[in-house]
VEXDREN-2710 file (C-alpha; in Angstrom, 1 decimal):
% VEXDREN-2710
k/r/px/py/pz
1/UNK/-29.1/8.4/10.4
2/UNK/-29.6/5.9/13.0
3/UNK/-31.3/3.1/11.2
4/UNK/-28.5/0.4/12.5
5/UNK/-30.8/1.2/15.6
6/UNK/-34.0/0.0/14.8
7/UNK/-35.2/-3.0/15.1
8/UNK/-36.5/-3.3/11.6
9/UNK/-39.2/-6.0/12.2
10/UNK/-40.6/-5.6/8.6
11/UNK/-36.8/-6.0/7.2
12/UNK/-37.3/-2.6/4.6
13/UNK/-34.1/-1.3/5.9
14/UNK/-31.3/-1.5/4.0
15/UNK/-27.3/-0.1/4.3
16/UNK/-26.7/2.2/1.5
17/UNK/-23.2/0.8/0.7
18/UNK/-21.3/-2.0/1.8
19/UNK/-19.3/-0.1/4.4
20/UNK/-22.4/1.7/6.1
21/UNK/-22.1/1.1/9.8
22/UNK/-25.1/3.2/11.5
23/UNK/-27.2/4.4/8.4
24/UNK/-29.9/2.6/7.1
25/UNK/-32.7/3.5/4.5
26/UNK/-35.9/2.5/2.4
27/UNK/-36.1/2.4/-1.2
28/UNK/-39.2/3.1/-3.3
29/UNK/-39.6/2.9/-6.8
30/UNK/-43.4/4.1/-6.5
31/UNK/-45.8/5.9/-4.8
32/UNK/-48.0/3.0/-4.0
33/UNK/-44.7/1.3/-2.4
34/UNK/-44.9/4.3/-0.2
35/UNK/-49.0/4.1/0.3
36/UNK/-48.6/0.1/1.2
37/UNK/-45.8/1.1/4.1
38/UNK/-47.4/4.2/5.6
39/UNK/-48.2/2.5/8.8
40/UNK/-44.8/0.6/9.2
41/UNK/-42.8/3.9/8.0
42/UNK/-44.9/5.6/10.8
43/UNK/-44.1/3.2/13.3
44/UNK/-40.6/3.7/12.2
45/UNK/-40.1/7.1/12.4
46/UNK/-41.8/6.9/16.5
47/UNK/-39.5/4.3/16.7
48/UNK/-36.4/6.6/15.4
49/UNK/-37.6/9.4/17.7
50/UNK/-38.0/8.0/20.4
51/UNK/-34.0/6.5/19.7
52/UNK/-33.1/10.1/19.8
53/UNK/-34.7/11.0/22.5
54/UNK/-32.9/8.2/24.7
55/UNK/-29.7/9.6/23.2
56/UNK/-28.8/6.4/21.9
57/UNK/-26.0/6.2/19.8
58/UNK/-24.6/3.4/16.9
59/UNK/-21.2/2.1/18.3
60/UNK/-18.9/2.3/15.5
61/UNK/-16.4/-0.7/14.6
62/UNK/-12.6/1.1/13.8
63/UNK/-11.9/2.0/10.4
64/UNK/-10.5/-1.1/8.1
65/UNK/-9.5/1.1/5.7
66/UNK/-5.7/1.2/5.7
67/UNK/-3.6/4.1/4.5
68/UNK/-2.2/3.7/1.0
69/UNK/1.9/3.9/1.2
70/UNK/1.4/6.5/-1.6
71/UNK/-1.1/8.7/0.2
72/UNK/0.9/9.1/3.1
73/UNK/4.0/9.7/1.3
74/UNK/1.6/12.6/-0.2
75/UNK/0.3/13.9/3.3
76/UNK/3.8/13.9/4.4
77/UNK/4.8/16.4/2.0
78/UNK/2.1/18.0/1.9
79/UNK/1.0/20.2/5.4
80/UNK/-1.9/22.1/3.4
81/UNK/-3.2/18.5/1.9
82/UNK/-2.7/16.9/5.8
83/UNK/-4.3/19.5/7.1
84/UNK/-7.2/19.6/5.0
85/UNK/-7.8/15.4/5.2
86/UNK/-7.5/15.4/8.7
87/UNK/-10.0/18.6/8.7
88/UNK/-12.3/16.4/6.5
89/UNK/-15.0/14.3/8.9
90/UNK/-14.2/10.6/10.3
91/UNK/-16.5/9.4/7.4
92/UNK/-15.4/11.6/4.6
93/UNK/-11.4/10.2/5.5
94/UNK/-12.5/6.9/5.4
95/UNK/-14.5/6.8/1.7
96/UNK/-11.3/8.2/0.3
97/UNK/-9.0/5.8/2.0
98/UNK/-11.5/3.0/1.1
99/UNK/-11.8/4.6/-2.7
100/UNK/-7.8/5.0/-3.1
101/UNK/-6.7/1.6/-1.3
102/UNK/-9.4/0.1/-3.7
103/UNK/-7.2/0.1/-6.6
104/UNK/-4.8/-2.5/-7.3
105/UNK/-2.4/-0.8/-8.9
106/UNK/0.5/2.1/-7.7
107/UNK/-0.2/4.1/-10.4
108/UNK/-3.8/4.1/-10.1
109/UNK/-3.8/4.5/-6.3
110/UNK/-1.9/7.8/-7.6
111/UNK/-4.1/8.7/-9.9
112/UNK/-7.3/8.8/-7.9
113/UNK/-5.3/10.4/-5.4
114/UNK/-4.1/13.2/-8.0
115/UNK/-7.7/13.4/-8.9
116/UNK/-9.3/14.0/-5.6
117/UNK/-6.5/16.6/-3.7
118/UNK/-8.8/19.3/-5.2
119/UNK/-11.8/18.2/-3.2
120/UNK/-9.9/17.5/-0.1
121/UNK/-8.2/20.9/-0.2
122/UNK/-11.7/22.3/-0.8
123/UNK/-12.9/20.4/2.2
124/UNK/-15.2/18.5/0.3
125/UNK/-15.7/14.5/0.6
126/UNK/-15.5/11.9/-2.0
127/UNK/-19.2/11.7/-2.5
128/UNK/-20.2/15.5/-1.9
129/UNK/-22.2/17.4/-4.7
130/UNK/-20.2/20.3/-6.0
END
């Protein structure tokens, strides 16, 4: 969950999403992928542990995502939908406010919001499996 950490000499790490700030992974389409890396993956994972060990942590830039006008408006009239969001994990509040400030349009922004107050009252975040 560290990956931002490593130093990633072979350059196989990649962020899983554009707004990834400490998470890194490799992707393998085949087993021989996996076969070819074994001693660079191994040297990773010492690598990794040894980050844990230190207690080294990823220093994490502030959120950019801003708070849609029509969310807010929503939280503000809603305590059990505000208390549930701000319940919900740093990261899980920020892939919503990234996924509903993403639209261009009002209407939309409300209709993903609409969408989602389910999962939020659930606890759940944008991404979770059900």
């Amino acid at each position: 969950m560290k990956g931002a950490l490593l130093k990633d000499e072979a350059k196989i790490l990649v962020a899983p999403g554009e707004h990834s700030q400490a998470m890194r992974m490799v992707k393998f389409t085949r087993a021989d992928e996996v076969r070819a890396l074994t001693e660079t993956l191994r040297n990773y994972i010492l690598e990794a542990v040894a980050i844990e060990e230190a207690g080294l942590e990823v220093e994490f830039q502030p959120m950019k995502a801003a708070m849609p006008e029509e969310f807010q408006s929503m939280l503000d009239s809603d305590a059990a939908l505000k208390l549930a969001f701000y319940s919900l994990t740093p990261g899980r509040q920020r892939a919503y406010l990234l996924y509903f400030a993403d639209a261009k349009q009002s209407k939309t922004r409300v209709a993903r919001i609409e969408k989602y107050i389910p999962r939020i009252l659930d606890g759940k975040g944008i991404l979770d499996r059900d």
